[in-house]
C-alpha positions as CSV (number, residue, x, y, z in Angstrom):
1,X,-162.9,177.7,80.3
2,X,-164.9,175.0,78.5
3,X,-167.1,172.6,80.8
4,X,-165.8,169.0,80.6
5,X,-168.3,166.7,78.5
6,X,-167.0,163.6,78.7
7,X,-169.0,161.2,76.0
8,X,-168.0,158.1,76.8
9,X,-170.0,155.5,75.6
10,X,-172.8,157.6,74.1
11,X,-173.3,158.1,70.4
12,X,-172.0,161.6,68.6
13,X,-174.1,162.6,66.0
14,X,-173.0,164.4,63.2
15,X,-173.6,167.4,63.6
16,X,-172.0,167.6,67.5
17,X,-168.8,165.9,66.2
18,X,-168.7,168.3,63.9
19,X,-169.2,171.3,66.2
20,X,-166.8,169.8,68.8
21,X,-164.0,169.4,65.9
22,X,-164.6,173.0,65.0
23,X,-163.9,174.0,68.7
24,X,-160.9,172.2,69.6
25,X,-159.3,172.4,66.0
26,X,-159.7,176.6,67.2
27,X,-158.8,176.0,71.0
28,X,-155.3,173.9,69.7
29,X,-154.5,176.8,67.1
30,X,-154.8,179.3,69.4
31,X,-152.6,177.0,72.0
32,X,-149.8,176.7,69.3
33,X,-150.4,180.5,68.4
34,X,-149.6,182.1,72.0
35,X,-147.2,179.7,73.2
36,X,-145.2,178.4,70.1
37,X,-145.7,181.6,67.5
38,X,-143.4,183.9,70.0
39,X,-140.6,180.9,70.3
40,X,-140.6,180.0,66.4
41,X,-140.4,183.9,65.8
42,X,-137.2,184.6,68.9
43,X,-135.9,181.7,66.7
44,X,-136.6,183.5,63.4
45,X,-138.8,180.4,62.2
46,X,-142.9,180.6,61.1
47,X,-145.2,177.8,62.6
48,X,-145.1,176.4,59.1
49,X,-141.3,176.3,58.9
50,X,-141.0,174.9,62.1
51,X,-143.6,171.8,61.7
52,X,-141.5,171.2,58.5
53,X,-138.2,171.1,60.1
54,X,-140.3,168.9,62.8
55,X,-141.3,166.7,59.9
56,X,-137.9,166.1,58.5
57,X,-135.9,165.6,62.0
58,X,-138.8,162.9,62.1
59,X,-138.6,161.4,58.5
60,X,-134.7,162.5,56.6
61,X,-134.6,162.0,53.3
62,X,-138.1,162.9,52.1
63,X,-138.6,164.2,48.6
64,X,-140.1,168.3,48.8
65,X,-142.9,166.8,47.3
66,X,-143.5,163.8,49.7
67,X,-142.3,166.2,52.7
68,X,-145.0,168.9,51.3
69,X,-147.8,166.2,51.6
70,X,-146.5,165.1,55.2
71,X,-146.4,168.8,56.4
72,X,-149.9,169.8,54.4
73,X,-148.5,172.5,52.4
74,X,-149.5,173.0,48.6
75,X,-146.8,172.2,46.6
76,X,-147.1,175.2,45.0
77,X,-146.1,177.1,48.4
78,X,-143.9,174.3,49.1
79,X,-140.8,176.0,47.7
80,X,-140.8,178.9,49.2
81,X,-140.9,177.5,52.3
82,X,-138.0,175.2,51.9
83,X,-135.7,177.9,50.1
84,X,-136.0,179.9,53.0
85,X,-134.8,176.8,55.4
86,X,-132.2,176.3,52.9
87,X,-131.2,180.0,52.7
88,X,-131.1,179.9,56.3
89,X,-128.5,176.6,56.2
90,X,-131.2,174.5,58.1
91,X,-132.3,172.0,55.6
92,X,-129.8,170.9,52.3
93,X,-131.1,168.9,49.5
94,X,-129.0,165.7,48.5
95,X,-129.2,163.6,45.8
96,X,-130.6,160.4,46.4
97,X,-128.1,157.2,46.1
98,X,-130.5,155.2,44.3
99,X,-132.0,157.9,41.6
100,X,-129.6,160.0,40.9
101,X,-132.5,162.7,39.7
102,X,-134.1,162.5,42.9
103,X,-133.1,164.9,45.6
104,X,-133.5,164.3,49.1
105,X,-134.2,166.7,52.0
106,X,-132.3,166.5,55.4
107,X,-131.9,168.8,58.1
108,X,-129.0,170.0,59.0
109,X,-126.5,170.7,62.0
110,X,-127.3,174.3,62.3
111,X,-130.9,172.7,62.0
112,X,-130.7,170.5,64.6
113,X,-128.9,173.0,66.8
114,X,-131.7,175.5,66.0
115,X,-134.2,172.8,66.8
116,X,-132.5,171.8,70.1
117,X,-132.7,175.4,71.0
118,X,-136.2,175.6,70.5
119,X,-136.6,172.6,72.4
120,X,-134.7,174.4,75.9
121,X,-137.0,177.4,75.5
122,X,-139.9,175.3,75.6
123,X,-138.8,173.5,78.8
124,X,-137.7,176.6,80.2
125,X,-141.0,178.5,79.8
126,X,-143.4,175.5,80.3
127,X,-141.8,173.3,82.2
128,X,-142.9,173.7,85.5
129,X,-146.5,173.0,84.0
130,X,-145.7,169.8,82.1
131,X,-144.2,168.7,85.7
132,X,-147.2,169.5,87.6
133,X,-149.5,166.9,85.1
134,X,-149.7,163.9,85.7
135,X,-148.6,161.8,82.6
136,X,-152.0,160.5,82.0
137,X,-153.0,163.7,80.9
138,X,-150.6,163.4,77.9
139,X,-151.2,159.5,77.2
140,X,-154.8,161.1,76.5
141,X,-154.1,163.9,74.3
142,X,-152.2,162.1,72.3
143,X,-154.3,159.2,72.0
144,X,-157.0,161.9,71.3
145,X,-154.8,163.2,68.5
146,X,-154.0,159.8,67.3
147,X,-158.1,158.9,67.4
148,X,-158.7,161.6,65.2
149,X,-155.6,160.9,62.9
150,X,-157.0,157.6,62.1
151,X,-160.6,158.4,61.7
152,X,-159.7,161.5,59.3
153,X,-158.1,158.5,57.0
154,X,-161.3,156.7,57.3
155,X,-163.2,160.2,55.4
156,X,-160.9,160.1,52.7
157,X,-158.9,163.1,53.9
């Protein structure tokens, strides 16, 4: 377990933000890694394919290639990944009503249903533990993540 090192108020150098962004960039991939990975894959989804049905339940009617810079996949991946969502009947591309050449990506019902299922595993597995924190501890970590969101922007990410 790490120590806590609370900062607050003292200056970060460089070089200690840096390690400290290393660490927890590790610590939250292995977090998604042995607690997501095994649902996504009962579910018959990658990590990948499952932030990208996340990011299009969050924002229908995306372009691929506004979708693959929301979910940070190379467009040249890009299609791969969302043929095998739309192979699956999860995701169907519609033309848009104002450019008829455009085509929009939604996620379907068997998406959604797939997604809601997801959803009840995670309760059902970690449930109890989300319960037992109080919801400070979440206000944080996301405030964390959103902290970090908006200073990446500031390094011309």
């Amino acid at each position: 377990p790490r120590r806590n090192r609370s900062r607050k108020g003292r200056a970060v150098d460089i070089s200690t933000f840096k390690h400290e962004l290393f660490v927890v960039t590790y610590d939250v991939q292995k977090i998604l890694h042995e607690t997501m990975a095994p649902i996504c894959q009962q579910h018959g989804l990658t990590l990948q394919q499952m932030h990208v049905l996340m990011e299009l339940m969050r924002t229908p009617g995306l372009t691929a290639g506004q979708l693959s810079d929301q979910a940070g996949i190379l467009r040249t991946n890009f299609p791969s990944v969302c043929r095998k969502l739309e192979d699956r009947g999860l995701i169907e591309r519609q033309r848009s009503q104002t450019d008829k050449r455009s085509l929009r990506l939604r996620v379907t019902d068997e998406g959604r249903a797939l997604m809601a299922g997801i959803d009840e595993e995670v309760q059902r597995r970690y449930g109890t533990a989300f319960a037992a924190e109080p919801p400070e501890t979440f206000d944080t970590i996301i405030e964390g993540f959103q902290a970090l969101a908006d200073f990446s922007k500031k390094l011309g990410r």
